[in-house]
PQR file with spaces between the fields and no chain letter, atoms N, CA, C, O and H, PARSE charges and radii, in Angstrom:
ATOM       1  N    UNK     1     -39.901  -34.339 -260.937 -0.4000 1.5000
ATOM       2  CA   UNK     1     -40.225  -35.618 -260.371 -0.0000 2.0000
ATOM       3  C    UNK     1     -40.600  -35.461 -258.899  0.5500 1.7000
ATOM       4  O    UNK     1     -41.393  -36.294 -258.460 -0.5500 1.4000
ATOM       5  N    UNK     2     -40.134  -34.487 -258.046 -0.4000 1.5000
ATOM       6  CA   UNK     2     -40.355  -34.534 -256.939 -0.0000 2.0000
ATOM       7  C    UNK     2     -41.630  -34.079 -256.481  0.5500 1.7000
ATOM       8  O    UNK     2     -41.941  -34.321 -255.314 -0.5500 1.4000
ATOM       9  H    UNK     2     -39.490  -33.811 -258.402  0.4000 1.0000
ATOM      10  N    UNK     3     -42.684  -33.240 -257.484 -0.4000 1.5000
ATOM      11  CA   UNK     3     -43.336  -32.887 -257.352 -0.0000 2.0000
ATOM      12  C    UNK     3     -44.590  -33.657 -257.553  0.5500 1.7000
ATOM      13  O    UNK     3     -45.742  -33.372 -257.223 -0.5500 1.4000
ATOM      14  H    UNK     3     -42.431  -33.043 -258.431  0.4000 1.0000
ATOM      15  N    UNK     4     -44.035  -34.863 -258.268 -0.4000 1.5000
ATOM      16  CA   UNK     4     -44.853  -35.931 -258.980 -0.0000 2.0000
ATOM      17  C    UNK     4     -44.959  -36.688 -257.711  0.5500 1.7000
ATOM      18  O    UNK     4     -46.046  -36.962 -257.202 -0.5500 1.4000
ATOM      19  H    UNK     4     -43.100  -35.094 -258.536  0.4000 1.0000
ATOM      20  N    UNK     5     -43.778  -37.033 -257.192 -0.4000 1.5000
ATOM      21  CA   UNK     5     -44.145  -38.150 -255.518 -0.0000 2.0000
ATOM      22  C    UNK     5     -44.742  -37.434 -254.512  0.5500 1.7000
ATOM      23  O    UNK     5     -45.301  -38.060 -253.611 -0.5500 1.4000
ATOM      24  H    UNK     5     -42.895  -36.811 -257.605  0.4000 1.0000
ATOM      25  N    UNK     6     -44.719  -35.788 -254.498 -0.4000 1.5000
ATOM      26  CA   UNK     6     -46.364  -35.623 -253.512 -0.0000 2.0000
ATOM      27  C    UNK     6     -46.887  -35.541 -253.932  0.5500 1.7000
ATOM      28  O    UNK     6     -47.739  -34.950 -253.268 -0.5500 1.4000
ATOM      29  H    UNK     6     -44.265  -35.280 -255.230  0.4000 1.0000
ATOM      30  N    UNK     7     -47.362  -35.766 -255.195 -0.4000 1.5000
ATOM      31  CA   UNK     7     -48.856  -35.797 -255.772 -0.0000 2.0000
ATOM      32  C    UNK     7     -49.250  -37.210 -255.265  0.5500 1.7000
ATOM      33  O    UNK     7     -50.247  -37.553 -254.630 -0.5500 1.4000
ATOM      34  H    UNK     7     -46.670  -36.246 -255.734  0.4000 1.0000
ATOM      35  N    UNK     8     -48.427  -37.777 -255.619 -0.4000 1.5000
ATOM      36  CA   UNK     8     -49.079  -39.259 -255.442 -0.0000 2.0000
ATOM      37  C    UNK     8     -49.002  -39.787 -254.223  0.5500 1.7000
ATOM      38  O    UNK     8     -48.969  -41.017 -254.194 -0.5500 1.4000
ATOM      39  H    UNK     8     -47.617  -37.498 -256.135  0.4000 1.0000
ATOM      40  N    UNK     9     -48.961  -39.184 -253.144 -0.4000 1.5000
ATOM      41  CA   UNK     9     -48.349  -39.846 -251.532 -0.0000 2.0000
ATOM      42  C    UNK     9     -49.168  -40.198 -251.352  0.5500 1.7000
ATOM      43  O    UNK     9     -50.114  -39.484 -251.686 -0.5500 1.4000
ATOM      44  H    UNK     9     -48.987  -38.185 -253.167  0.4000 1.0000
ATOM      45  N    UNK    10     -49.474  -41.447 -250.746 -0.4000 1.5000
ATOM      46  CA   UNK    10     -51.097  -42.351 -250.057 -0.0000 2.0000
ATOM      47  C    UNK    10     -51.257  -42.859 -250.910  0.5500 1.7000
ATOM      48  O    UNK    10     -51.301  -44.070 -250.694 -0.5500 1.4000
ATOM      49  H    UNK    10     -48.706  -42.027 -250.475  0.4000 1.0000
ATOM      50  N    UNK    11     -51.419  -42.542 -252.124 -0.4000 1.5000
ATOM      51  CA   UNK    11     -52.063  -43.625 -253.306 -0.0000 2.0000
ATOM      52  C    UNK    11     -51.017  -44.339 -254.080  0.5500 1.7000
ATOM      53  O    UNK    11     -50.232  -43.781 -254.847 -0.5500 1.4000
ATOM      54  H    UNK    11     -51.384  -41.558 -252.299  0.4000 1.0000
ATOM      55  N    UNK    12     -51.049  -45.316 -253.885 -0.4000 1.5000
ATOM      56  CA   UNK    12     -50.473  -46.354 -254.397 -0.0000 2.0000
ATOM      57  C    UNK    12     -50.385  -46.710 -255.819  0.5500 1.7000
ATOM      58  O    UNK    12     -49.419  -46.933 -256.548 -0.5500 1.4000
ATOM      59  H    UNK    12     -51.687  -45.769 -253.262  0.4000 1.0000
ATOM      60  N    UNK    13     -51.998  -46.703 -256.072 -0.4000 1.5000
ATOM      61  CA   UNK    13     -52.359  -46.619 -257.562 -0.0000 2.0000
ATOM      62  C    UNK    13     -51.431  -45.562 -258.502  0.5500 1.7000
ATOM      63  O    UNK    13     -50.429  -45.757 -259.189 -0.5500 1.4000
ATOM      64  H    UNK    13     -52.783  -46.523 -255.480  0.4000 1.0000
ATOM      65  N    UNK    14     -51.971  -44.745 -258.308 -0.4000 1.5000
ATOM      66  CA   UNK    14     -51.044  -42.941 -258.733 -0.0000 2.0000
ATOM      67  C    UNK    14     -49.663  -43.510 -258.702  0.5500 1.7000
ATOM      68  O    UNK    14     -48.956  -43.524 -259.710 -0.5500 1.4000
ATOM      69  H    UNK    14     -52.785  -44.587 -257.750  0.4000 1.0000
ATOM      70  N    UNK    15     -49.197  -44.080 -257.299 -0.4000 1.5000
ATOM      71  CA   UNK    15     -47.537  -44.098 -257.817 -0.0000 2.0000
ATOM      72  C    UNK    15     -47.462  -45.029 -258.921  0.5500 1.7000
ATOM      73  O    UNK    15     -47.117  -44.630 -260.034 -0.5500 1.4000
ATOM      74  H    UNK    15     -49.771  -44.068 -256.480  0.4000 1.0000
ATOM      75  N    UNK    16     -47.765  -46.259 -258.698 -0.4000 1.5000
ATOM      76  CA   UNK    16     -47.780  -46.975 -259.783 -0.0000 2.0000
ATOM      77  C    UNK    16     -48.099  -46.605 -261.217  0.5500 1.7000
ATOM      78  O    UNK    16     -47.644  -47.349 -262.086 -0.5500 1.4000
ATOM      79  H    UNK    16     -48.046  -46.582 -257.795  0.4000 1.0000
ATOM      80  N    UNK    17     -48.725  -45.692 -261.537 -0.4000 1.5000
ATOM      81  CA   UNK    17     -48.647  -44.905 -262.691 -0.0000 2.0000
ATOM      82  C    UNK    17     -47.963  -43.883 -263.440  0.5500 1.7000
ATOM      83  O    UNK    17     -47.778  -43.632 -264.631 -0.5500 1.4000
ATOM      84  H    UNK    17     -49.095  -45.087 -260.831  0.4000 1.0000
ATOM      85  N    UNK    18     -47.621  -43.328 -262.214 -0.4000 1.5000
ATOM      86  CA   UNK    18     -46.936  -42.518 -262.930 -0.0000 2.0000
ATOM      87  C    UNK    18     -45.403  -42.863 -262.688  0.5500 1.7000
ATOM      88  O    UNK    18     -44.590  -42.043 -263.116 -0.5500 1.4000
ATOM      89  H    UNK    18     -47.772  -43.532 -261.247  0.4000 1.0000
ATOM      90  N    UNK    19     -44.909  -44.052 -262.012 -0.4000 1.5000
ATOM      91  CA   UNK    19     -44.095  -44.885 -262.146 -0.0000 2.0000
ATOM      92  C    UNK    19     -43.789  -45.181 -263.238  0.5500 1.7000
ATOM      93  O    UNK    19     -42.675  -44.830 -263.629 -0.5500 1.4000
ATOM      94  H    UNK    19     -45.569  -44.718 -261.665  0.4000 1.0000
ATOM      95  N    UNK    20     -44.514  -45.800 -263.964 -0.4000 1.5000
ATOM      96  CA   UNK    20     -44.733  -46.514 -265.338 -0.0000 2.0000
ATOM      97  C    UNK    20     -44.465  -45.303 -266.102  0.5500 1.7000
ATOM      98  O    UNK    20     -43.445  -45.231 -266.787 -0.5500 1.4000
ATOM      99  H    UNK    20     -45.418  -46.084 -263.647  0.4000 1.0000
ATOM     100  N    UNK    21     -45.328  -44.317 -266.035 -0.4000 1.5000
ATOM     101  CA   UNK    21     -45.191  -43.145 -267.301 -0.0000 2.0000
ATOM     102  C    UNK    21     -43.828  -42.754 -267.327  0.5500 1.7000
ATOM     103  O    UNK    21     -43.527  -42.090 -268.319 -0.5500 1.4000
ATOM     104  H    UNK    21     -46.157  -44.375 -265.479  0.4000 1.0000
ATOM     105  N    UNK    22     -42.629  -43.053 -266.253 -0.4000 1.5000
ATOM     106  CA   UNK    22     -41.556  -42.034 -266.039 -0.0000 2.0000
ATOM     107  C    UNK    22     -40.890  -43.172 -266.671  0.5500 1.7000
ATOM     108  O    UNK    22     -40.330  -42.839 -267.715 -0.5500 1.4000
ATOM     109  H    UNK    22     -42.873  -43.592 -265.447  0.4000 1.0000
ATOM     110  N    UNK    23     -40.778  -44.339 -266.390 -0.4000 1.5000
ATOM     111  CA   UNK    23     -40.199  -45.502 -267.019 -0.0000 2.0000
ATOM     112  C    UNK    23     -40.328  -45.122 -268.591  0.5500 1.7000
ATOM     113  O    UNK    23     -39.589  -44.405 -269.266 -0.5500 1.4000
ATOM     114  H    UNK    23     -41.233  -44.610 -265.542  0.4000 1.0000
ATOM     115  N    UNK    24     -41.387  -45.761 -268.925 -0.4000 1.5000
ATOM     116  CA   UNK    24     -41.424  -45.065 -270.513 -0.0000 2.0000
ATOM     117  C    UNK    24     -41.114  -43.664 -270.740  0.5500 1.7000
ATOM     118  O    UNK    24     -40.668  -43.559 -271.882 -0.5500 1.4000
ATOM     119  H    UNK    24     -41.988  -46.343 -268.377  0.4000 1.0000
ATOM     120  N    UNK    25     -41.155  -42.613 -270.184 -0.4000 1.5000
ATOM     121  CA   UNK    25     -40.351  -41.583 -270.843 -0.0000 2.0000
ATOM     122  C    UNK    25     -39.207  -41.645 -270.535  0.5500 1.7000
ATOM     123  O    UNK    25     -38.738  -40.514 -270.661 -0.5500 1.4000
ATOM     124  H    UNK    25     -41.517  -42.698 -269.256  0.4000 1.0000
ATOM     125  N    UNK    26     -38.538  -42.267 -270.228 -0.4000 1.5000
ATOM     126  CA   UNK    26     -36.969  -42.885 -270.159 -0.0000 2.0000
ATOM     127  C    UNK    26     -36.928  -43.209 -271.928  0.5500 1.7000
ATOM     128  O    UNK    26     -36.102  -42.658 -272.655 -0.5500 1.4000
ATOM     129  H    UNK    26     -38.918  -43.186 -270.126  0.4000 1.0000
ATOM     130  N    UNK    27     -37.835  -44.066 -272.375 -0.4000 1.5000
ATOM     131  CA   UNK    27     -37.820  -45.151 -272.924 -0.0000 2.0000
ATOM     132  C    UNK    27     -38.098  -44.052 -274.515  0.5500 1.7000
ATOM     133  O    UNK    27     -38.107  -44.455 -275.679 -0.5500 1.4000
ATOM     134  H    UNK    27     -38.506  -44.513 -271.784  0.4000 1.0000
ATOM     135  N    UNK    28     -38.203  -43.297 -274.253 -0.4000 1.5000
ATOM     136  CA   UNK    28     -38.957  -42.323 -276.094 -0.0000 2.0000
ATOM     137  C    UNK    28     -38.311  -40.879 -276.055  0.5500 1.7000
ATOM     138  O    UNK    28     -38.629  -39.836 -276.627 -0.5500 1.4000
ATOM     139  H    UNK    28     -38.195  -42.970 -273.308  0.4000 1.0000
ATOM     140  N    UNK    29     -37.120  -41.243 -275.026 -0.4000 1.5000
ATOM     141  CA   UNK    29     -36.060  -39.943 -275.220 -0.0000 2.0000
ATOM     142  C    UNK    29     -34.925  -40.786 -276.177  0.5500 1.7000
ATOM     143  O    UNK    29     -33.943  -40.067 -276.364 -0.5500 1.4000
ATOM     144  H    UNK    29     -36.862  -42.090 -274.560  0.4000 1.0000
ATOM     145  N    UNK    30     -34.808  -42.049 -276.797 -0.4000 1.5000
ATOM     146  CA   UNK    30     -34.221  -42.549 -277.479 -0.0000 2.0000
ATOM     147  C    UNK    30     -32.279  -42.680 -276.380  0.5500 1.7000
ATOM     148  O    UNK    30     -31.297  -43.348 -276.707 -0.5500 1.4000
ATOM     149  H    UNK    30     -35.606  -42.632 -276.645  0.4000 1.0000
ATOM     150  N    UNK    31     -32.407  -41.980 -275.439 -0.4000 1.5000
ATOM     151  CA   UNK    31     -31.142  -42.642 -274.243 -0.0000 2.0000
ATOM     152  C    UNK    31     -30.683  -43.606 -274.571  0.5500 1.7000
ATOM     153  O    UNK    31     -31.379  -44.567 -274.902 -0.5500 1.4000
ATOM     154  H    UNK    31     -33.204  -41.438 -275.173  0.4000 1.0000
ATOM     155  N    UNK    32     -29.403  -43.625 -274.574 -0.4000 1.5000
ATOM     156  CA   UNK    32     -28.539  -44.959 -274.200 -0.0000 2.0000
ATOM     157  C    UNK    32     -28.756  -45.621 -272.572  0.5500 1.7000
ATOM     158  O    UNK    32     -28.939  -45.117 -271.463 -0.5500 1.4000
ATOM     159  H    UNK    32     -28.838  -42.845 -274.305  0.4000 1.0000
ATOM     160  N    UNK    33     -28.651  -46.735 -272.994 -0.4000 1.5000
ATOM     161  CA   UNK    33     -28.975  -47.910 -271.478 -0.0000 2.0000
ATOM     162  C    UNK    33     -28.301  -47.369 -270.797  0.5500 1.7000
ATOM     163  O    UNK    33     -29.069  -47.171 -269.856 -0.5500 1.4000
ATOM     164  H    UNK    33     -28.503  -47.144 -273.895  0.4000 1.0000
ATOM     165  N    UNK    34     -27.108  -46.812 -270.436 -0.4000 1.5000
ATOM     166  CA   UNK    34     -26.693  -46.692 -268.825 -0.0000 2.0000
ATOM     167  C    UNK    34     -27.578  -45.496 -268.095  0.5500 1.7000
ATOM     168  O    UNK    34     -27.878  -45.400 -266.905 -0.5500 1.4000
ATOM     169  H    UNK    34     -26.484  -46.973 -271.200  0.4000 1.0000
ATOM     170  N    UNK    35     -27.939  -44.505 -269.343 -0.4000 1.5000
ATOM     171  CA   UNK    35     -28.377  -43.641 -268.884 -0.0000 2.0000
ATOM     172  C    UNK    35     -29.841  -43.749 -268.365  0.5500 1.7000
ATOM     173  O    UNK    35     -30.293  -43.074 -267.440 -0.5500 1.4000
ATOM     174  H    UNK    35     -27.696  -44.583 -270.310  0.4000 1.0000
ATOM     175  N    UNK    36     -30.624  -44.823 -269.184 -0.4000 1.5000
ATOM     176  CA   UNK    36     -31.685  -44.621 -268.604 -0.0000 2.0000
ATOM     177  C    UNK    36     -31.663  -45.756 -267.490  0.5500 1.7000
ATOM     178  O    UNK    36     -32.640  -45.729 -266.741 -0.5500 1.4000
ATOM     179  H    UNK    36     -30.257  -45.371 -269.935  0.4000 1.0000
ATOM     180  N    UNK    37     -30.800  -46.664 -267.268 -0.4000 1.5000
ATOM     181  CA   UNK    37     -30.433  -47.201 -266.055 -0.0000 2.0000
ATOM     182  C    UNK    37     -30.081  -46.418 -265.062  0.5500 1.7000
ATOM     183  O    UNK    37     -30.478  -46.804 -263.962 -0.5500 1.4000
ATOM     184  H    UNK    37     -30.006  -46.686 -267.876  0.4000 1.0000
ATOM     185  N    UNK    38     -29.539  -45.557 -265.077 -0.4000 1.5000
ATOM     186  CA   UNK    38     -29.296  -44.551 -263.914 -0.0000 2.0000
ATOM     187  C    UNK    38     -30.494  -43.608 -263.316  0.5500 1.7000
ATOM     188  O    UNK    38     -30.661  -43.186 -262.171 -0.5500 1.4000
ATOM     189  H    UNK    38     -29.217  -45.244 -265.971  0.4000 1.0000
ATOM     190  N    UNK    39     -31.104  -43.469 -264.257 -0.4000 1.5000
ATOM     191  CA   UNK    39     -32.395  -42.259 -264.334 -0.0000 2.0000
ATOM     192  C    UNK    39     -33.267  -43.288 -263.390  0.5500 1.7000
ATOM     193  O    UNK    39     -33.491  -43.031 -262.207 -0.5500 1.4000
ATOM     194  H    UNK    39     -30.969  -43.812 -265.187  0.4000 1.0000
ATOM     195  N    UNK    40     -33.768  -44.568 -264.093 -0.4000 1.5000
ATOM     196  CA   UNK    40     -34.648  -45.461 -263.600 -0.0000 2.0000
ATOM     197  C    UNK    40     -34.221  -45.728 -261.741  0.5500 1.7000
ATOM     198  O    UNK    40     -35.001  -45.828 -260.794 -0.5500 1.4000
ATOM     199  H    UNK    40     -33.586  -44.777 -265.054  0.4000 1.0000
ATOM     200  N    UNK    41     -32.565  -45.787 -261.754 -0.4000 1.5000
ATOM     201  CA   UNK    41     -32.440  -46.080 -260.097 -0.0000 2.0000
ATOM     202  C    UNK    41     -32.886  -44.882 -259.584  0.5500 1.7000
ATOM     203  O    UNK    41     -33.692  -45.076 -258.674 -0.5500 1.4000
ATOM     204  H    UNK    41     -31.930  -45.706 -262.523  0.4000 1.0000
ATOM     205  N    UNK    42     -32.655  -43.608 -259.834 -0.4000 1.5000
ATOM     206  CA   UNK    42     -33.698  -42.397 -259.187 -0.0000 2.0000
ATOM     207  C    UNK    42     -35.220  -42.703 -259.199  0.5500 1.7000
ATOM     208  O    UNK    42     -35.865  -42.721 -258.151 -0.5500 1.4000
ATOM     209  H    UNK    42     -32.000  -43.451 -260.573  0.4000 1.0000
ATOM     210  N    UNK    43     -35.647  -42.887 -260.132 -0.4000 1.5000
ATOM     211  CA   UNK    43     -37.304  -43.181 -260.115 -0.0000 2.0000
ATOM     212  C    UNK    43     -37.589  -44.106 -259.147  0.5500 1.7000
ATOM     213  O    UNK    43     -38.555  -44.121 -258.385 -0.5500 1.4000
ATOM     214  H    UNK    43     -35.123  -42.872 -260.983  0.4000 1.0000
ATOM     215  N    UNK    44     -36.392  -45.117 -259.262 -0.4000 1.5000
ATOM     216  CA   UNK    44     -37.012  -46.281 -258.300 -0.0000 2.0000
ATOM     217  C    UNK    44     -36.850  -45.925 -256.593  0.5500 1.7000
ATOM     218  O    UNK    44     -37.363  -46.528 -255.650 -0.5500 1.4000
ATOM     219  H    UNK    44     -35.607  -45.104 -259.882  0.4000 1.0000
ATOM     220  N    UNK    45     -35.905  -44.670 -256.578 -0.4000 1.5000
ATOM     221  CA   UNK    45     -35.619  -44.657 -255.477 -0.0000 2.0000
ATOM     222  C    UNK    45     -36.809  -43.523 -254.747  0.5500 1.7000
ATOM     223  O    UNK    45     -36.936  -43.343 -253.536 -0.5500 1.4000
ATOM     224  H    UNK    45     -35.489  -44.181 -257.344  0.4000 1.0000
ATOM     225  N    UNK    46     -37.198  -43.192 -255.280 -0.4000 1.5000
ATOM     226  CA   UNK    46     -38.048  -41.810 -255.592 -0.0000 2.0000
ATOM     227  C    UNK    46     -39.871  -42.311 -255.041  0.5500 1.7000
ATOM     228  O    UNK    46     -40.586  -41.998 -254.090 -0.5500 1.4000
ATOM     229  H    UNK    46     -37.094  -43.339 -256.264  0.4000 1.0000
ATOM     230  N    UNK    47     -39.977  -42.952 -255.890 -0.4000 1.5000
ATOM     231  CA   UNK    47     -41.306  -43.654 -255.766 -0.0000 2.0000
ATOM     232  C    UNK    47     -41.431  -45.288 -255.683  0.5500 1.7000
ATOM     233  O    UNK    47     -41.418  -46.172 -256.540 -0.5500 1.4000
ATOM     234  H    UNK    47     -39.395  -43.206 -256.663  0.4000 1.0000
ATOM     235  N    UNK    48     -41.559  -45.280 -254.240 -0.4000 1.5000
ATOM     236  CA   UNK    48     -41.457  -46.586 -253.634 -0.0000 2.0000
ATOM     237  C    UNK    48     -43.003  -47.533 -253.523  0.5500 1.7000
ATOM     238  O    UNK    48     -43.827  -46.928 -252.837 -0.5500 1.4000
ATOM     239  H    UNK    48     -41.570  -44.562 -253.544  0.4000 1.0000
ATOM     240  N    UNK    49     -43.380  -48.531 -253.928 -0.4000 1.5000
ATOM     241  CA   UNK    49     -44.408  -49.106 -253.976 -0.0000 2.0000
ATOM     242  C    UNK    49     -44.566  -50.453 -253.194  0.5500 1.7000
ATOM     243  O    UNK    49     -43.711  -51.265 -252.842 -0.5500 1.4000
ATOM     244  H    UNK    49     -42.711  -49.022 -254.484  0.4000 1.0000
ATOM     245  N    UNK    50     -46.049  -50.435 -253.018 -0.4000 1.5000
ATOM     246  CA   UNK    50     -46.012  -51.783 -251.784 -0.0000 2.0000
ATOM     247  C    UNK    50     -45.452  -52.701 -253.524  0.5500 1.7000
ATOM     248  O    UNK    50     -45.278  -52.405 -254.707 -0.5500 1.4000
ATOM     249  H    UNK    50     -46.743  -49.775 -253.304  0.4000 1.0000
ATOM     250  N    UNK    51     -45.370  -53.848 -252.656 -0.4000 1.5000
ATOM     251  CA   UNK    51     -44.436  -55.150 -253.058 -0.0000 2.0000
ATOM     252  C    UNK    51     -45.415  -55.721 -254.147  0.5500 1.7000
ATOM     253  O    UNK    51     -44.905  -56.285 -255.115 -0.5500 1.4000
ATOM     254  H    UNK    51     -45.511  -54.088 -251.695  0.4000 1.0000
ATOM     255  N    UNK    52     -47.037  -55.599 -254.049 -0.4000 1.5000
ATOM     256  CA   UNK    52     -47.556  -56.307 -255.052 -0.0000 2.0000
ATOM     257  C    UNK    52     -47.348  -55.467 -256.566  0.5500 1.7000
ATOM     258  O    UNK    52     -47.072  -55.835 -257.708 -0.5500 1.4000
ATOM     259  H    UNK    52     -47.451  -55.141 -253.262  0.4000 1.0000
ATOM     260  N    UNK    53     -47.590  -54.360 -256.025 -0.4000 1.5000
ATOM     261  CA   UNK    53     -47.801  -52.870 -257.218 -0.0000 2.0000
ATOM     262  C    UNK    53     -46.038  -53.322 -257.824  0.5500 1.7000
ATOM     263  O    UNK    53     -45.816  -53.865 -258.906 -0.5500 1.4000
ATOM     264  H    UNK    53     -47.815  -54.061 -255.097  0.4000 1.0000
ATOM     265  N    UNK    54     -45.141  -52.986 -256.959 -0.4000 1.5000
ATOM     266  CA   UNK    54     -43.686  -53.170 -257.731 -0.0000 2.0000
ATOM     267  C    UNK    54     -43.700  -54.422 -258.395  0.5500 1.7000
ATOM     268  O    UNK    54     -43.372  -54.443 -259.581 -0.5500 1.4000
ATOM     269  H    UNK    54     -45.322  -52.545 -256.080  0.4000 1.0000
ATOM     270  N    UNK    55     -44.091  -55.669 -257.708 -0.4000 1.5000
ATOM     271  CA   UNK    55     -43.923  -56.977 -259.197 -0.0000 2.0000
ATOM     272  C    UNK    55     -45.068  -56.721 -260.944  0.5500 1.7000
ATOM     273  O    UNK    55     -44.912  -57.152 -262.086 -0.5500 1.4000
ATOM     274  H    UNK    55     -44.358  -55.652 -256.744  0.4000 1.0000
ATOM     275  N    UNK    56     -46.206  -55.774 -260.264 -0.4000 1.5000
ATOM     276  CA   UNK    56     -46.723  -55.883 -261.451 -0.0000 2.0000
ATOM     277  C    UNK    56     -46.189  -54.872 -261.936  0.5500 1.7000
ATOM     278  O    UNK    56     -46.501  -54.742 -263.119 -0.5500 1.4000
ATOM     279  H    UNK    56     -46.332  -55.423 -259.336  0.4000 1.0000
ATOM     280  N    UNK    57     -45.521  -54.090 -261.561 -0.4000 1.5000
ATOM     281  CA   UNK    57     -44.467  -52.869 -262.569 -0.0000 2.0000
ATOM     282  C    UNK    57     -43.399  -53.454 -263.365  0.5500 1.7000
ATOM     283  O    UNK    57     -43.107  -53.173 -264.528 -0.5500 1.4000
ATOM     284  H    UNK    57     -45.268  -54.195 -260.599  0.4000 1.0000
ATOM     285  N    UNK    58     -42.672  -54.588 -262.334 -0.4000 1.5000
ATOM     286  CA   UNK    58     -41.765  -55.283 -262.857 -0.0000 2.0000
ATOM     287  C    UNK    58     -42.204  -56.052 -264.054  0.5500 1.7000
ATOM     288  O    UNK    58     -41.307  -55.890 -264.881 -0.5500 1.4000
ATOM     289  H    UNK    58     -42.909  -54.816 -261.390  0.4000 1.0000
ATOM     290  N    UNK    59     -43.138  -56.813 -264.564 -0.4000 1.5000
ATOM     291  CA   UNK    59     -43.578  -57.658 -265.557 -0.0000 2.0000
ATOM     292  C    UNK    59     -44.002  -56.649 -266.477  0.5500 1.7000
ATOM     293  O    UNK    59     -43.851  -56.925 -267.667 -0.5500 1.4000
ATOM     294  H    UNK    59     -43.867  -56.945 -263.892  0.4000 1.0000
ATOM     295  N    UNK    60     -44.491  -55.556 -266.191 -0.4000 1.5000
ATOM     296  CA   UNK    60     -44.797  -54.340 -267.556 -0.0000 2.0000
ATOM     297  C    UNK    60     -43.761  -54.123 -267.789  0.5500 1.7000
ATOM     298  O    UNK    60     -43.553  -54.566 -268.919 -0.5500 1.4000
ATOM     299  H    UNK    60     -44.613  -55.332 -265.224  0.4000 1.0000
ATOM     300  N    UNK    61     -42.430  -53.437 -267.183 -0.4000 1.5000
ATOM     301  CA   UNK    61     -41.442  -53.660 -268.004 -0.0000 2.0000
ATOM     302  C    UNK    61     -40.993  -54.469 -268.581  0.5500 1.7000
ATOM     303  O    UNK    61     -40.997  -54.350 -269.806 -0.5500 1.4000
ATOM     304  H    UNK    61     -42.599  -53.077 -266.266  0.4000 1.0000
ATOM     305  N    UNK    62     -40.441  -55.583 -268.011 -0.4000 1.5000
ATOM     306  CA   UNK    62     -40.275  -56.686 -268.356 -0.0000 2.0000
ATOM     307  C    UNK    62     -40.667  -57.043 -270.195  0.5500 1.7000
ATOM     308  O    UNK    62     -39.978  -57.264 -271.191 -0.5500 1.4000
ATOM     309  H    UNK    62     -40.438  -55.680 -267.016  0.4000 1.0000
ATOM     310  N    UNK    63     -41.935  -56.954 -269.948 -0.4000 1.5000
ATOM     311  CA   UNK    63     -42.102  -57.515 -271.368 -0.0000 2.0000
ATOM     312  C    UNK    63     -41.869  -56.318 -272.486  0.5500 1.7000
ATOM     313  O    UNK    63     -41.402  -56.658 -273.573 -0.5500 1.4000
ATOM     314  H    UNK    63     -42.495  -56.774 -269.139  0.4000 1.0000
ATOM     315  N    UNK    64     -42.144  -55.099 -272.280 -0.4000 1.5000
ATOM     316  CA   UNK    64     -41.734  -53.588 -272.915 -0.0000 2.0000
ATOM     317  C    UNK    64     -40.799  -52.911 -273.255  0.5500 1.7000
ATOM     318  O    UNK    64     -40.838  -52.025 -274.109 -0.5500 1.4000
ATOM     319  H    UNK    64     -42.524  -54.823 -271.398  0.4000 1.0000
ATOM     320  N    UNK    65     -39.632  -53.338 -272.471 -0.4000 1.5000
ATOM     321  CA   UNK    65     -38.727  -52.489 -271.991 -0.0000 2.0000
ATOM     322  C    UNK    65     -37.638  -53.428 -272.135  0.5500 1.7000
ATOM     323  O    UNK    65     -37.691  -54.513 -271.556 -0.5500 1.4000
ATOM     324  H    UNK    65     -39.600  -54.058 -271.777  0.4000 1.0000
ATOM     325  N    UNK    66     -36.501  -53.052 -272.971 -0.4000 1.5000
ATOM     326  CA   UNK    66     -35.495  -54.010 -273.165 -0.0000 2.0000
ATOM     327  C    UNK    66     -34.307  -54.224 -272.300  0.5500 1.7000
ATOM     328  O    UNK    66     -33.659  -55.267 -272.219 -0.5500 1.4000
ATOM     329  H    UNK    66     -36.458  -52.170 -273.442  0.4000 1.0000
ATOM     330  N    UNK    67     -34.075  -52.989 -271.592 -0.4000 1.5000
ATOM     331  CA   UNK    67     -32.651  -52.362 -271.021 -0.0000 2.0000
ATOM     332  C    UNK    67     -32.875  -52.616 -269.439  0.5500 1.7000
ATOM     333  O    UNK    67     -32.016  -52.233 -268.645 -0.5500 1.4000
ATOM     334  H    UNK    67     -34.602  -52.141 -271.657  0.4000 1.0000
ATOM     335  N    UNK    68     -34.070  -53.281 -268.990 -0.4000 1.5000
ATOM     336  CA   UNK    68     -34.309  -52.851 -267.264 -0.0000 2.0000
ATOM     337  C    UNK    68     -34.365  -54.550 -267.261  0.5500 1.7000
ATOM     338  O    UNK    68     -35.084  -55.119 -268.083 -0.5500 1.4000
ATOM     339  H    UNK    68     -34.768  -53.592 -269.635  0.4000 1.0000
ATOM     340  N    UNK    69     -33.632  -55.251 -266.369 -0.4000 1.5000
ATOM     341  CA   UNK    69     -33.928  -56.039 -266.393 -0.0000 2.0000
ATOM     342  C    UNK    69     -34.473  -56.412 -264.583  0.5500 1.7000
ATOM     343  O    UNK    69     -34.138  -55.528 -263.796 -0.5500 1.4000
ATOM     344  H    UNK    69     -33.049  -54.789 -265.701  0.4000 1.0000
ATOM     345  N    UNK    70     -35.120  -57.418 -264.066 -0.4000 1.5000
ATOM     346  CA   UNK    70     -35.255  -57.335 -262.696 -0.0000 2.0000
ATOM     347  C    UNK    70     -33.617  -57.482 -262.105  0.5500 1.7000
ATOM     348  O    UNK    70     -33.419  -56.751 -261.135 -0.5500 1.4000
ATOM     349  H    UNK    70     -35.392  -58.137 -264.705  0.4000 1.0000
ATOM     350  N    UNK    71     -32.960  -57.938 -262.342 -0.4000 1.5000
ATOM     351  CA   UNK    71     -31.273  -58.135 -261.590 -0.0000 2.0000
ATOM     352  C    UNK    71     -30.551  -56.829 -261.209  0.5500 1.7000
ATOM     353  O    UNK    71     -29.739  -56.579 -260.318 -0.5500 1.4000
ATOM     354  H    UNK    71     -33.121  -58.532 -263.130  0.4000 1.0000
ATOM     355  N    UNK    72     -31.239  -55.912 -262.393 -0.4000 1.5000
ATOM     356  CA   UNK    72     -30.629  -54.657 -262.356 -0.0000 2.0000
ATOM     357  C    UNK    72     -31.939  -53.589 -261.058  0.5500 1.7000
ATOM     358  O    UNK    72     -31.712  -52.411 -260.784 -0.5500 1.4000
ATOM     359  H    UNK    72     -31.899  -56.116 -263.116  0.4000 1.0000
């Protein structure tokens, strides 16, 4: 993963993608929720996005993703 956030440094887009891709491979390792709740607070902490890119990350999960909720 760490190698994944300098790939993507400056581009916003890129993080936002491969944001998403790390989210879903959370999501098709078949994990139990705490775990991929825990994994996800690294990702989130990891690859930080301006504020518009993070709400439209938030609503792709959102509707996809059962275990992430925005509170969490």
């Amino acid at each position: 993963m760490h190698l994944c956030t300098r790939q993507i440094k400056g581009d916003p887009r890129a993080g936002y993608q491969a944001k998403l891709n790390l989210v879903r491979a959370l999501y098709r390792q078949g994990w139990d929720r705490q775990r991929i709740l825990d994994l996800f607070a690294v990702i989130d902490w990891m690859v930080c996005l301006p504020n518009a890119l993070e709400q439209q990350l938030w609503q792709a999960i959102e509707t996809k993703m059962r275990y992430v909720t925005s509170v969490e």
